[in-house]
N, C-alpha and C positions, 0 to 999 in steps of 0.2 A: 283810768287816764293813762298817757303815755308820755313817758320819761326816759329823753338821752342824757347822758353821761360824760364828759370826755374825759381824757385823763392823757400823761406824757408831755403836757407842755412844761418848760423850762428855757433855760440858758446853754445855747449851744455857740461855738466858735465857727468860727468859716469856714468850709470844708466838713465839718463835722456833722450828726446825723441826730436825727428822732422818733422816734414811735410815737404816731398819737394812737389812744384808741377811747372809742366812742363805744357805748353800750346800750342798747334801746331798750325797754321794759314796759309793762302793763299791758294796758287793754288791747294786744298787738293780735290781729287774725295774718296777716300776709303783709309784708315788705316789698315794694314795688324797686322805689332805689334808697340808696345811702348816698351822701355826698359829703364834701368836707368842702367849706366853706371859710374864707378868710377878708380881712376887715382891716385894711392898712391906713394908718391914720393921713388923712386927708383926703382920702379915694375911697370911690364906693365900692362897696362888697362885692367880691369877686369867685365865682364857681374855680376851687382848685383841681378837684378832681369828684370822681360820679361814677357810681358801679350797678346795674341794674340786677335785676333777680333772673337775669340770662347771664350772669358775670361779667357783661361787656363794661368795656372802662372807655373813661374819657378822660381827659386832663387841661387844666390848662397849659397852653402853650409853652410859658416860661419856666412850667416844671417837668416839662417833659425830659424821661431819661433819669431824672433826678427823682422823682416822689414815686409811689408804687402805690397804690389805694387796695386792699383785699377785704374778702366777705367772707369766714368759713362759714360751709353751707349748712349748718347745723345749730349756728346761734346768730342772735340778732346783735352782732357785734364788727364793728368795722374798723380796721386800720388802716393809717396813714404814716407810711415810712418813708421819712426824708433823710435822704440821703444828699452832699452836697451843697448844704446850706450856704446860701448868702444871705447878707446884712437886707436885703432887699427882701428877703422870706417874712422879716421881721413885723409880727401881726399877730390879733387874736382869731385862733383859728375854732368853727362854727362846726358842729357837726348835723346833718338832717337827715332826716329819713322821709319818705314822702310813701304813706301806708295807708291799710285799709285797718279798720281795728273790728272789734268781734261786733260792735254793735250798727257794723256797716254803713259807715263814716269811710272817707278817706281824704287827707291832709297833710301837710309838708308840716312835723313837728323839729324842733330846735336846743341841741343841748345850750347851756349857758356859757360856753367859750371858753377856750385856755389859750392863755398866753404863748408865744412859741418867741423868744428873744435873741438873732444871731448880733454877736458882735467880738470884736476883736480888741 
């Protein structure tokens, strides 16, 4: 089976900064993309940012500048550096990957979410 991780969420102040990082494991043959997904209360879940197995990045809009999403190309682990935070960041943040696994399956799987809290 395959299991994401996330890990770096906490309490950060305005302006200030975080690393999340995600870590994918098991029945894992090939990594198509990673994403970092986020879940603000009262509003529906929203793509933060999205990195494919050609390194291309996406982001959402309102973090652009601010977030930086990376892949090193040698492990199936993904980061999410925010940088810049506002009170408005404030959400549990979702990690996914969307892979093929060895028994050639391929599926969007879901870490269990960390918290990310900006407030002053």
């Amino acid at each position: 089976q395959v299991q994401l991780e996330e890990s770096g969420g906490g309490v950060a102040q305005p302006g200030g900064s975080l690393l999340l990082s995600c870590t994918a494991s098991g029945d894992i043959f090939n990594i198509y993309s990673m994403s970092w997904y986020r879940t603000i209360p009262g509003k529906q879940r929203e793509l933060v940012a999205t990195i494919d197995g050609r390194g291309l990045r996406d982001y959402l809009e309102s973090v652009k500048g601010r977030f930086t999403i990376s892949k090193p190309v040698r492990e199936n682990i993904v980061y999410l550096q925010m940088n810049f935070l506002k009170p408005e960041d404030t959400a549990v943040y979702y990690c996914n990957s969307n892979l093929w696994t060895n028994s050639g399956t391929r599926g969007d799987y879901w870490g269990p979410g960390t918290q990310v809290t900006v407030s002053s």
